[in-house]
C-alpha positions in Angstrom: 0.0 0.0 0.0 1.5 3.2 -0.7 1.0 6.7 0.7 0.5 10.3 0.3 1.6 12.7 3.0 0.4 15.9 4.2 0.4 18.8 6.1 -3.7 20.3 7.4 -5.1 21.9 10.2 -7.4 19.9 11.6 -10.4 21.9 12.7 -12.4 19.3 14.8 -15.6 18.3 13.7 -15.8 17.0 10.7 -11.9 17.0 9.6 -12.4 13.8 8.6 -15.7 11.4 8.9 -16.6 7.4 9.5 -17.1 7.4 6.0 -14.0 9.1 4.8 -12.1 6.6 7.4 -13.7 3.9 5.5 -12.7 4.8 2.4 -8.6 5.1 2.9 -6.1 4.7 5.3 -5.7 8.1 7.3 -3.0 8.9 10.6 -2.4 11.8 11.9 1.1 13.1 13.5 2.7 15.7 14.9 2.8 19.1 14.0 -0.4 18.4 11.2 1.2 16.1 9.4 -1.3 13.7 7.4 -0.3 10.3 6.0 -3.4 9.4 3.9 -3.9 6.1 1.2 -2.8 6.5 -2.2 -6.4 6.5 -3.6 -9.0 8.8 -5.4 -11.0 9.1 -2.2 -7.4 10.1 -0.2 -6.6 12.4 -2.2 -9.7 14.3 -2.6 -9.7 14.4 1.1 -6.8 16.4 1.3 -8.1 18.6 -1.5 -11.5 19.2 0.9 -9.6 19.7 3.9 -6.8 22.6 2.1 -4.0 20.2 2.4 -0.1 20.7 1.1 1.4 17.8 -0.2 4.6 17.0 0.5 7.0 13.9 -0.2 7.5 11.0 2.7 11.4 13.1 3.3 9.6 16.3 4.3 6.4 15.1 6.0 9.2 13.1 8.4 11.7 16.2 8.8 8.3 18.4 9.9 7.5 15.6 12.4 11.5 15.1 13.3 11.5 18.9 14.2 7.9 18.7 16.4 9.6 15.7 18.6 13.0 17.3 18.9 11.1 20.4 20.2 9.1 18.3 22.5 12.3 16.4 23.5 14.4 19.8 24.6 11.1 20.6 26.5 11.1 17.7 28.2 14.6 18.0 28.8 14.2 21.2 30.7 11.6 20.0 33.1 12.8 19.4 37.0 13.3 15.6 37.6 10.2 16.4 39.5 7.9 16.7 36.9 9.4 14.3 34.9 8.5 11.5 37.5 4.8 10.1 37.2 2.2 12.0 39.2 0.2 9.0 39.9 1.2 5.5 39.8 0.2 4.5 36.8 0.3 7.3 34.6 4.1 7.6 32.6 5.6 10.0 31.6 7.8 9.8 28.8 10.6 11.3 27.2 9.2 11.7 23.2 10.5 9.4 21.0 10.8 9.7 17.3 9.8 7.0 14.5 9.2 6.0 11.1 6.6 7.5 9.3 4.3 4.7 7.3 
């Protein structure tokens, strides 16, 4: 299966619907970033919803640069606040990945 990639601004309700979930594969990441099935219904999606395209290299450096920032905040917090509040709530350091 191969995918297109994009950046939107999801503006709640009705972003995307059951129907358009149904129809392709659709994730969202970091910083807007959209990976959405390579078919007609994916790509008309991101045509409804104002989206940029952009290649698999530059959808991952956008959401590379959203976890680095969220890294060096996380970095700055006390030890204290990095430690769980509650038992069995974690916090965690961001992590990046692999884009699908």
């Amino acid at each position: 299966m191969s995918n297109t990639y994009c950046v939107a601004t999801n503006w709640g309700k009705g972003f995307f619907t059951r129907s358009d979930r149904n129809a392709f594969y659709l994730s969202g990441h970091g910083a807007n970033v959209w990976v959405v099935g390579n078919n007609a219904a994916g790509v008309s999606w991101i045509n409804r919803v104002n989206g940029t395209a952009k290649v698999k290299a530059e959808a991952q450096a956008i959401v590379d640069a959203d976890i680095e920032t969220a890294q060096a905040e996380w970095d700055a917090l006390p030890e204290a606040e990095k430690a769980p509040a509650e038992r069995f709530v974690l916090r965690t350091r961001p992590e990046k990945y692999i884009l699908p």
